[in-house]
LUMROMAR-13863 format. One record per residue (C-alpha): residue in three letters; x, y, z; residue number from 1; chain. Coordinates in steps of 0.001 Angstrom, whole numbers. Last residue first. Layout:
// LUMROMAR-13863
- ALA; X; Y; Z; NUM; A .
...
***
This chain:
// LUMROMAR-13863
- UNK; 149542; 77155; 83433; 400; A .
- UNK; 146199; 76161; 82089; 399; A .
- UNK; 143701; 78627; 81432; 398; A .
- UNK; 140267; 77489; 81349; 397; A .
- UNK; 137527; 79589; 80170; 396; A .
- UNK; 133841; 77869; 80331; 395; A .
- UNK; 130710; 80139; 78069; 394; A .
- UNK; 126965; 79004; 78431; 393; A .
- UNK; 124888; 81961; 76747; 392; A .
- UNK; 120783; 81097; 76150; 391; A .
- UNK; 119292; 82777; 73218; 390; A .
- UNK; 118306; 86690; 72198; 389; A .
- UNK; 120765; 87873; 73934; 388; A .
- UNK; 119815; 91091; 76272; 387; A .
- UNK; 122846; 93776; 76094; 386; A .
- UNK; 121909; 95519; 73113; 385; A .
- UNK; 123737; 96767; 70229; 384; A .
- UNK; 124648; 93220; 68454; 383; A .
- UNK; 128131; 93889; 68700; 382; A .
- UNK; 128840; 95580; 71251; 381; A .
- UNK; 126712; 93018; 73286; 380; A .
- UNK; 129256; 90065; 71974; 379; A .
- UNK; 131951; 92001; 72913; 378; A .
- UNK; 130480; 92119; 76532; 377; A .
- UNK; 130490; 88331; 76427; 376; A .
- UNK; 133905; 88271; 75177; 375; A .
- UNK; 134663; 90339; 77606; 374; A .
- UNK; 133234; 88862; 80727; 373; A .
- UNK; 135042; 85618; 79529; 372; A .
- UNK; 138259; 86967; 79606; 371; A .
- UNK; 137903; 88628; 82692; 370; A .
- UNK; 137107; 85218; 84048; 369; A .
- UNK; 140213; 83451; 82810; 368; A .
- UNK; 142299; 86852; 84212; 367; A .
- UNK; 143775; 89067; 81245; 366; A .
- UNK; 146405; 88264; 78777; 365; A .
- UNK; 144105; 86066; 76871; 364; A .
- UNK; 141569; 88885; 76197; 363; A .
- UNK; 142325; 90083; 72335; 362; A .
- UNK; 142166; 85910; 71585; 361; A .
- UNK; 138590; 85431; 73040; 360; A .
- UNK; 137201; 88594; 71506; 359; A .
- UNK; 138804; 86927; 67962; 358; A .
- UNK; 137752; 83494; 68443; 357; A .
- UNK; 134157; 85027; 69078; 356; A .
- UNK; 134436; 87077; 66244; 355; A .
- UNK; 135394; 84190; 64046; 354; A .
- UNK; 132441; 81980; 65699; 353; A .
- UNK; 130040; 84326; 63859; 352; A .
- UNK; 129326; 87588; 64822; 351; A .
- UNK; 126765; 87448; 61975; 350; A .
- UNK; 125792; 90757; 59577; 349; A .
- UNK; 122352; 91700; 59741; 348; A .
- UNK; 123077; 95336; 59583; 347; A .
- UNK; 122154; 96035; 62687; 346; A .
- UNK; 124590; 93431; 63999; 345; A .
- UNK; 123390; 89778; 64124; 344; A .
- UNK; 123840; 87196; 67058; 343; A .
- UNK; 124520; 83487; 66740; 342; A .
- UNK; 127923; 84126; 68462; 341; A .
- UNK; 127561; 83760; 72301; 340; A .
- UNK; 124039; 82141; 71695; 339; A .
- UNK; 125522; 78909; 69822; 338; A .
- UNK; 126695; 77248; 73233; 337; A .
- UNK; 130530; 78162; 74277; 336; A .
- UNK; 133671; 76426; 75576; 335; A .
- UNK; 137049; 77902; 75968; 334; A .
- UNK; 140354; 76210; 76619; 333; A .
- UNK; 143463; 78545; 77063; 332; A .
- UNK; 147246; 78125; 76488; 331; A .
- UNK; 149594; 79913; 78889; 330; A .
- UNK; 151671; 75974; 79208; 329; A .
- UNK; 151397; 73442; 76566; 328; A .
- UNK; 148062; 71388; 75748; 327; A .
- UNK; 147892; 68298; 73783; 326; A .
- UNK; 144186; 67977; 72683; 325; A .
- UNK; 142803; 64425; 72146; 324; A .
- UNK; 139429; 63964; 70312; 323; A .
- UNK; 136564; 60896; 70768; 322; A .
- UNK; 134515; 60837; 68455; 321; A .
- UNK; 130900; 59327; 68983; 320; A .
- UNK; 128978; 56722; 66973; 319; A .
- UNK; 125205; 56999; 66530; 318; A .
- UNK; 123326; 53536; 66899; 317; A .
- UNK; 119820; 55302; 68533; 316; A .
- UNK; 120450; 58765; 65733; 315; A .
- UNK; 118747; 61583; 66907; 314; A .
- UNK; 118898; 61845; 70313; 313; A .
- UNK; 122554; 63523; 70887; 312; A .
- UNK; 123514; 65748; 68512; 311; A .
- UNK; 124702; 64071; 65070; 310; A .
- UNK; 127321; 65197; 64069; 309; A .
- UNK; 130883; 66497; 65219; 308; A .
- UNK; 131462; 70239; 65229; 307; A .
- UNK; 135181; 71550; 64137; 306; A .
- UNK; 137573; 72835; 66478; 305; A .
- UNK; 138247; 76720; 66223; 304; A .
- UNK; 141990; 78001; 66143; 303; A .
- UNK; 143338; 81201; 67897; 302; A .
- UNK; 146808; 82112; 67677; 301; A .
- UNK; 148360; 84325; 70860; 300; A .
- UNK; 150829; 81308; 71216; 299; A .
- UNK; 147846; 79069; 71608; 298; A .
- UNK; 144038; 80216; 71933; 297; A .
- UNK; 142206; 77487; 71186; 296; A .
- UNK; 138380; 77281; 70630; 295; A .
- UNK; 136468; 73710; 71763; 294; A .
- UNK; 134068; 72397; 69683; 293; A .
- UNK; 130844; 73207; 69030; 292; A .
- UNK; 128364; 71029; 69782; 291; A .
- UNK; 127192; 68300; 67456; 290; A .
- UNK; 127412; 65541; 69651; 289; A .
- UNK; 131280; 66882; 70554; 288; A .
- UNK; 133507; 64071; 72927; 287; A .
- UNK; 136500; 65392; 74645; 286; A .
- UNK; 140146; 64462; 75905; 285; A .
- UNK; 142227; 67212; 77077; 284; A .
- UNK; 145386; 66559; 77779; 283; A .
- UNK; 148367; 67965; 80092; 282; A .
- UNK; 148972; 64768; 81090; 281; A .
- UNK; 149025; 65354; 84903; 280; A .
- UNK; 146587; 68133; 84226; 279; A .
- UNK; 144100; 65536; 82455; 278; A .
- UNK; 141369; 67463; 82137; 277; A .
- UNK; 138181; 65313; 80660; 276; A .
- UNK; 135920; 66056; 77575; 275; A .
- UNK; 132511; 66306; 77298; 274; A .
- UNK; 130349; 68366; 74700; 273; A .
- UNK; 126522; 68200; 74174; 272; A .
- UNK; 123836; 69117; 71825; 271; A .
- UNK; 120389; 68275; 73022; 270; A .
- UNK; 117477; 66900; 71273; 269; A .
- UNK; 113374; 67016; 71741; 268; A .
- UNK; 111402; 66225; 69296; 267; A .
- UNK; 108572; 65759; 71833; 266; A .
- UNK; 105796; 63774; 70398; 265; A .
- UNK; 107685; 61930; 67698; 264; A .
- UNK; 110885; 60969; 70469; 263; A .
- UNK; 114264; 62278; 70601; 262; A .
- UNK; 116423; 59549; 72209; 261; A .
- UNK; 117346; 59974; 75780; 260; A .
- UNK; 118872; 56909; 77210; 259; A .
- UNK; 120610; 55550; 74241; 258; A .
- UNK; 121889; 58989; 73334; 257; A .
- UNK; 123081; 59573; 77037; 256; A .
- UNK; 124830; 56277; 77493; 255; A .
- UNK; 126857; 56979; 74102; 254; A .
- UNK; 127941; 60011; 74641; 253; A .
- UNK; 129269; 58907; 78095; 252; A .
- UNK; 130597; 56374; 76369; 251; A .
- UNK; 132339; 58671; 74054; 250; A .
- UNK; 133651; 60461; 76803; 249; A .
- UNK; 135142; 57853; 78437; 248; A .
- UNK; 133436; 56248; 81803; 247; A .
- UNK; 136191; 57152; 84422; 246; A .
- UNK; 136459; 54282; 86805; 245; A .
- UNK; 134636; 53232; 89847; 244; A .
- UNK; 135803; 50640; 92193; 243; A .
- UNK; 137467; 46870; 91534; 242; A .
- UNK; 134023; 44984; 91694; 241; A .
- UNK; 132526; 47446; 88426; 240; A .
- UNK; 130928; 51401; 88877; 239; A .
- UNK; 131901; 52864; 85820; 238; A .
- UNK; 131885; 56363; 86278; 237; A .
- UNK; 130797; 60077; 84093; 236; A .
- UNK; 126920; 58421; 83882; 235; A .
- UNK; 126384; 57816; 87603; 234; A .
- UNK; 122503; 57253; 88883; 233; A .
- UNK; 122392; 53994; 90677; 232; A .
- UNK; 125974; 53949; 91509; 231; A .
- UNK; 126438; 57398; 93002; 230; A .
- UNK; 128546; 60056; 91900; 229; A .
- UNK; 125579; 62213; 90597; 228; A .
- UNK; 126747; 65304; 88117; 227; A .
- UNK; 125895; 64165; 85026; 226; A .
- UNK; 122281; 62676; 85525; 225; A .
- UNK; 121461; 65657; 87731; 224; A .
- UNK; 122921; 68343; 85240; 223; A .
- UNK; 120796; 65975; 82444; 222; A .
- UNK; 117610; 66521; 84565; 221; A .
- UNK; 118157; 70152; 84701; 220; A .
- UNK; 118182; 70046; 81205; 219; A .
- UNK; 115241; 68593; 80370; 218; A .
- UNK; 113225; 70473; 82481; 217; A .
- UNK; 114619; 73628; 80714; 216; A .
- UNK; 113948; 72683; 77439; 215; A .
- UNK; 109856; 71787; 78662; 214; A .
- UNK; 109888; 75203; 80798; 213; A .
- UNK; 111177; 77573; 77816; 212; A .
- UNK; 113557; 77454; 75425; 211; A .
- UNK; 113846; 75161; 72034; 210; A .
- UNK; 116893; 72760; 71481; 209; A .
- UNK; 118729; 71884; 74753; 208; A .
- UNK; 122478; 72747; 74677; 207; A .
- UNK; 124684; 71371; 76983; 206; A .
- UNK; 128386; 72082; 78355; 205; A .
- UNK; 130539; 69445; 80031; 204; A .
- UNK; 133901; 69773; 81348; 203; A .
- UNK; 135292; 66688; 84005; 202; A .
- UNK; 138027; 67625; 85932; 201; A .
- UNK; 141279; 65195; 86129; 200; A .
- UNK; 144199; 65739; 88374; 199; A .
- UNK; 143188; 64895; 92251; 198; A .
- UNK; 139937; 62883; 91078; 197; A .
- UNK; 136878; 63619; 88891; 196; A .
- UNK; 136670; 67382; 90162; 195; A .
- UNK; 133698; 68582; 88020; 194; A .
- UNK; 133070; 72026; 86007; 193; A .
- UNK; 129623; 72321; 84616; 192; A .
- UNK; 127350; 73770; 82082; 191; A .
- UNK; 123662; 74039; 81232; 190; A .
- UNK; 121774; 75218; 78127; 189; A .
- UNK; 117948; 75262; 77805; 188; A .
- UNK; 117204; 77890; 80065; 187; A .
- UNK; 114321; 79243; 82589; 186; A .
- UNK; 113745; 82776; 83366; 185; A .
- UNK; 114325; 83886; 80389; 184; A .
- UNK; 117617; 84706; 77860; 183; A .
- UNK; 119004; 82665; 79954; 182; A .
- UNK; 123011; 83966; 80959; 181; A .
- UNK; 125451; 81014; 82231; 180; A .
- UNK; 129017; 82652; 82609; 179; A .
- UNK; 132334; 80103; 83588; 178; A .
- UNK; 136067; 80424; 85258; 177; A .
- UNK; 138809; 78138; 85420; 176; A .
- UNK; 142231; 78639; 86275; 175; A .
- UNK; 144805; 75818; 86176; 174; A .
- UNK; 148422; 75278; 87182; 173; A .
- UNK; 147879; 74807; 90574; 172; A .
- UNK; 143871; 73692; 91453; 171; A .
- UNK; 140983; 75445; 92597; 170; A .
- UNK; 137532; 75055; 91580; 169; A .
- UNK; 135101; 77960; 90749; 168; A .
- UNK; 132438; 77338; 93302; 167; A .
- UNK; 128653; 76987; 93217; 166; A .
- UNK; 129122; 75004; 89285; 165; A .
- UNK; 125677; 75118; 88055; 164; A .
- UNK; 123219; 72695; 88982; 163; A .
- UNK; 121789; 74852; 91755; 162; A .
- UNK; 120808; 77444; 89029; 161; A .
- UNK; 118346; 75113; 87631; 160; A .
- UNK; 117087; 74864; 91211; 159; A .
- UNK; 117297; 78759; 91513; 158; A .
- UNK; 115140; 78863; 88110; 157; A .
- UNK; 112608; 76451; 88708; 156; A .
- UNK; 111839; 78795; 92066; 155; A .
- UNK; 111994; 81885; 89803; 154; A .
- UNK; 109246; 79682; 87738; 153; A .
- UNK; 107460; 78607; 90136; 152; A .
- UNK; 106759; 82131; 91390; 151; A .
- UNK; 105950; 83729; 87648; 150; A .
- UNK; 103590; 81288; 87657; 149; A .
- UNK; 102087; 82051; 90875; 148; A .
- UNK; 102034; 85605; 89849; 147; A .
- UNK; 100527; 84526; 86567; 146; A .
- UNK; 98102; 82649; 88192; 145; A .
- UNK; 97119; 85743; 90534; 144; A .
- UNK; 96990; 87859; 87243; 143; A .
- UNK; 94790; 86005; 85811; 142; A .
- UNK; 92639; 85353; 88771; 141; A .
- UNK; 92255; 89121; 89820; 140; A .
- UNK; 91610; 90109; 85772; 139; A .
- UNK; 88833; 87278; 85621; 138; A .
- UNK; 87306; 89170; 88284; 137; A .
- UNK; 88221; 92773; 87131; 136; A .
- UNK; 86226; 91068; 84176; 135; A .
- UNK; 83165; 89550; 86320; 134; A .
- UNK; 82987; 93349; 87609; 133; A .
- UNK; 82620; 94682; 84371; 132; A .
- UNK; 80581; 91939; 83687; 131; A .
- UNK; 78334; 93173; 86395; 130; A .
- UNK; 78509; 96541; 85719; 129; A .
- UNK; 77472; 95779; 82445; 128; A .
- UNK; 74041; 94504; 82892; 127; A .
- UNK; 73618; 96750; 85437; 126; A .
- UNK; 74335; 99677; 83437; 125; A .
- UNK; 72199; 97883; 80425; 124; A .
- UNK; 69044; 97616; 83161; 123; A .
- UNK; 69901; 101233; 84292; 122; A .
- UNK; 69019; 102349; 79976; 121; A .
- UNK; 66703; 100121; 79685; 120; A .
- UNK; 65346; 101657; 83249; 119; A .
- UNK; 65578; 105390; 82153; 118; A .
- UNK; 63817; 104474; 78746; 117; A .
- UNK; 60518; 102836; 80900; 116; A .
- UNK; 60735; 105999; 82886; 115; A .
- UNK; 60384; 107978; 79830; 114; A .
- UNK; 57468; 106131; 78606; 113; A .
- UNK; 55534; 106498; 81901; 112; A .
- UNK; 55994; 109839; 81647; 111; A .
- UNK; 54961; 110265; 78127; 110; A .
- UNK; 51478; 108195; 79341; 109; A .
- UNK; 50812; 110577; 82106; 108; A .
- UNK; 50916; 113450; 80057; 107; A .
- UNK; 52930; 116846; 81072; 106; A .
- UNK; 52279; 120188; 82106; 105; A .
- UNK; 55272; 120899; 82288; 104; A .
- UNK; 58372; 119699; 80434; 103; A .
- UNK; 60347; 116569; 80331; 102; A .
- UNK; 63862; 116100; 80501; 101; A .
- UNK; 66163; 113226; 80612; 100; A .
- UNK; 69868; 111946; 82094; 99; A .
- UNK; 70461; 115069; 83945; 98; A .
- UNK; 74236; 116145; 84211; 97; A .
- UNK; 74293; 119838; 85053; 96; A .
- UNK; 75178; 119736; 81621; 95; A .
- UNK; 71871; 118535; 80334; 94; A .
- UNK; 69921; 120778; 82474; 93; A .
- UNK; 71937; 124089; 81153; 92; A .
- UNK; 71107; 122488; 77696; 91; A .
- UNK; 67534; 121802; 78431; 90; A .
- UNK; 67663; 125709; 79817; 89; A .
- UNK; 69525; 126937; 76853; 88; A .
- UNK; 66779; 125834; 74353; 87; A .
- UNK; 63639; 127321; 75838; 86; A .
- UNK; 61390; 124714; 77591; 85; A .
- UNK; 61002; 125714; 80996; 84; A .
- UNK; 58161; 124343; 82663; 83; A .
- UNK; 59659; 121785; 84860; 82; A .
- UNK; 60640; 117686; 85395; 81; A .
- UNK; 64635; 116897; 85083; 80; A .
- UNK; 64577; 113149; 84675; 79; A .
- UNK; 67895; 111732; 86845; 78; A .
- UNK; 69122; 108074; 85989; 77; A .
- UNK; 71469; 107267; 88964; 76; A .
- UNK; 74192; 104944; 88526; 75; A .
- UNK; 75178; 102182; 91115; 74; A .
- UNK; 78352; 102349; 93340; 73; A .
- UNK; 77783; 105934; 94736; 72; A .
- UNK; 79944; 108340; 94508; 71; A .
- UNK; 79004; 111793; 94579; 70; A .
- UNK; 79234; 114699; 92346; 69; A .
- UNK; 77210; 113244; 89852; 68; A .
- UNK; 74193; 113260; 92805; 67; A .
- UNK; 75210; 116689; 93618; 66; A .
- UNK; 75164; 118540; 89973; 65; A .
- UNK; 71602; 116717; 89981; 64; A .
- UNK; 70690; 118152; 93358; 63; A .
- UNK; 72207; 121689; 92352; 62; A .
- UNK; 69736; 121612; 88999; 61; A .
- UNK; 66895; 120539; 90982; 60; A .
- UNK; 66660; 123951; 93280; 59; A .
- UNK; 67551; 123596; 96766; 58; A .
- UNK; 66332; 125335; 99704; 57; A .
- UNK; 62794; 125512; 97902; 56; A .
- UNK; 62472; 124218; 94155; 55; A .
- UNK; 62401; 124871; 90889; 54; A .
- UNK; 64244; 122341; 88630; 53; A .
- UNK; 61376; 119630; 89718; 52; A .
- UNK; 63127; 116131; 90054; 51; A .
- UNK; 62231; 112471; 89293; 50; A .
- UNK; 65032; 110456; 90679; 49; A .
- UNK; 65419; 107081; 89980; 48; A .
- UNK; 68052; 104721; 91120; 47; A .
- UNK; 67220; 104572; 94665; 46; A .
- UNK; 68647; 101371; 96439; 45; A .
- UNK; 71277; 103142; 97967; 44; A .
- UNK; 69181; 104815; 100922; 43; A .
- UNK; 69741; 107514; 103184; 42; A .
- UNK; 72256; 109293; 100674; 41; A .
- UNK; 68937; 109797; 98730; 40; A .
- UNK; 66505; 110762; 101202; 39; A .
- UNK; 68760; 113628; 102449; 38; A .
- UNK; 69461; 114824; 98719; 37; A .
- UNK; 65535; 115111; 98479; 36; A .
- UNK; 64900; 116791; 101689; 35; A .
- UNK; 67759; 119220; 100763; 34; A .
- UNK; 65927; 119566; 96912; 33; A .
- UNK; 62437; 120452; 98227; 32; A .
- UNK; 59108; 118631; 99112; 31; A .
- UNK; 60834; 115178; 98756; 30; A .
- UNK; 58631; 111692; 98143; 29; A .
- UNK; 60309; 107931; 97946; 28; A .
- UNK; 58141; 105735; 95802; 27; A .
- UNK; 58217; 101781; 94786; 26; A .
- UNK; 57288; 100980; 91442; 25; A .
- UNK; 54354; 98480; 90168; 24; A .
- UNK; 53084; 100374; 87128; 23; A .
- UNK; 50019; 101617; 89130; 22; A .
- UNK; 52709; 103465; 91576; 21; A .
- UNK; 54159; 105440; 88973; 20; A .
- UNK; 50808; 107422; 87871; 19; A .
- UNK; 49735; 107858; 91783; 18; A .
- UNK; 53199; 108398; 92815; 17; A .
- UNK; 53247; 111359; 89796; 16; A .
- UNK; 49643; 112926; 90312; 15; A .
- UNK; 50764; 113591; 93882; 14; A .
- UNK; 53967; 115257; 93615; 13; A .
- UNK; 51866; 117382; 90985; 12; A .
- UNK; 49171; 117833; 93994; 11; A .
- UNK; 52114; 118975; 95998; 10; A .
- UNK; 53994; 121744; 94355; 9; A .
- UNK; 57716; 121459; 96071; 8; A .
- UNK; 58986; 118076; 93527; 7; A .
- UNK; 61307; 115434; 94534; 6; A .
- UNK; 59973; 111914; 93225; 5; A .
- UNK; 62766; 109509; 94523; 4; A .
- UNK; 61842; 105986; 92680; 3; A .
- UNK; 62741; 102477; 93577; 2; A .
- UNK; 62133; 99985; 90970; 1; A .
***
């Protein structure tokens, strides 16, 4: 251990390196405190200081108050050596910020004793320095992963996001207009609106149970299953010698629940709805695997189709429904996952699919995608706050 021994009488200077020096430490001697203070910002390895309150140039009290004062990466245990004793100078030593104190004359044995102290006391500063600086470590790494993580996930998030429909389409006699909202960074639910062929569109909405990355994996690979138009990976065509033709929606059902059955280790399932746009027809026909189906709004009336069990991946020989809506001209189409109206008020009182009928119905004479933004804000109103607390898909179409 380095030790700075800063004392004006010599011969006690003296007696001190001799007594320190048996027990192995290494000495640094100041006649006065300027010396002293000199010696100490010339070398960072002293964490001793021995120092006499009385001294030329500068007395020990304004060398302590200046080694506080300074910073200096390792601590600095400071015995204040003199022959006061009353009670208001250990105090006044004390708050100049010495660590000990030890009168005059003094025995060689008690100062041996309280350096011993002084270093159990540097040895536990060291000893938790060091895991403080292990920590801010561990801190660094942490919160580099999370950035990383954080990173992957936005990117997981814009290819999600790449899924979704990047253009409302356009087509006379039909508007259509969507919302996606995550309630994180990643989603379980995914939507889309696709052109099967000069009249018909193709409407699916998804609803992965759970959140997070493992839902959200899942459904980005059903937006690439359902979206590709090529023969290895189609699921909405029949690829056959005569060209491709329009798998039904029921088959499409089908294909999905043979090909992604919930298994024990990841009890993972998906609701899903399909249906295709005839506009030539003025039909809708649509398969729900226990998804909501499809709200109404006809003649300013709004009526709520009913949910068909199971979802998909429950059941490997499930049989889909297949549905037929006739539509007539001004009515509207809307499509939702369970977070638009699985939301409580502060009384704990359910929006319920009646209040979404209801928002839905109050818009119709406004734009398809003004419509949607107010159901959705109606939603908010409702529940006070404007984060949901699951995953919002929501398609409008308004047909004539």
């Amino acid at each position: 251990m380095k030790i700075l021994v800063a004392e004006d009488e010599r011969a006690t200077r003296a007696r001190i390196v001799a007594c320190l020096r048996k027990s192995g430490h290494e000495l640094v001697e100041a006649s006065n405190g300027r010396e002293a203070w000199e010696k100490l910002l010339a070398s960072e390895d002293i964490s001793l200081v021995i120092s006499d309150w009385l001294m030329p140039e500068m007395d020990g009290e304004t060398l302590i108050r200046r080694i506080r004062d300074h910073s200096r990466e390792s601590y600095v245990y400071v015995i204040l050596l003199t022959s006061r004793s009353q009670k208001e100078d250990i105090v006044a030593g004390m708050d100049a910020g010495a660590d000990d104190f030890m009168t005059k004359p003094f025995d060689n044995a008690e100062l041996r004793a309280r350096i011993n102290a002084g270093l159990r006391v540097l040895q536990l500063e060291r000893t938790l320095g060091e895991q403080n600086r292990r920590l801010v470590e561990m801190n660094r790494q942490i919160s580099a992963a999370h950035q990383q993580m954080k990173d992957e996930l936005l990117a997981a998030a814009r290819i999600q996001q790449s899924y979704l429909p990047d253009k409302i389409p356009q087509s006379p006699g039909v508007e259509f207009g969507w919302i996606y909202e995550p309630c994180d960074d990643l989603g379980g639910d995914t939507l889309n609106i696709i052109p099967l062929s000069g009249h018909q569109y193709g409407i699916y909405i998804v609803d992965v149970a759970g959140h997070g990355v493992s839902a959200a994996l899942l459904s980005v690979h059903l937006s690439r299953v359902l979206t590709r138009h090529d023969e290895a990976g189609t699921v909405l065509f029949n690829h056959n010698g005569s060209g491709a033709q329009l798998t039904t929606p029921s088959e499409v059902a089908k294909q999905l629940n043979a090909t992604f059955q919930m298994s024990p280790s990841s009890h993972q399932f998906f609701t899903f709805l399909y249906g295709i746009l005839d506009l030539e027809e003025n039909t809708f026909r649509y398969t729900s695997a226990g998804h909501p189906g499809p709200l109404i709004i006809s003649n300013k009336t709004a009526t709520l189709s009913p949910t068909d069990p199971p979802a998909i991946g429950f059941l490997p020989s499930a049989i889909f429904e297949e549905h037929t809506l006739h539509l007539q001209p001004t009515d509207r189409l809307f499509f939702y996952s369970d977070g638009i109206f699985e939301i409580d008020d502060a009384e704990g009182n359910e929006w319920g699919e009646a209040g979404l009928a209801e928002a839905a119905r109050s818009g119709a004479h406004l734009p398809i995608s003004e419509n949607l933004q107010a159901i959705l804000q109606a939603a908010r109103d409702w529940q006070h706050h404007d984060s949901m607390r699951d995953d919002v898909s929501l398609i409008g179409i308004a047909v004539g």
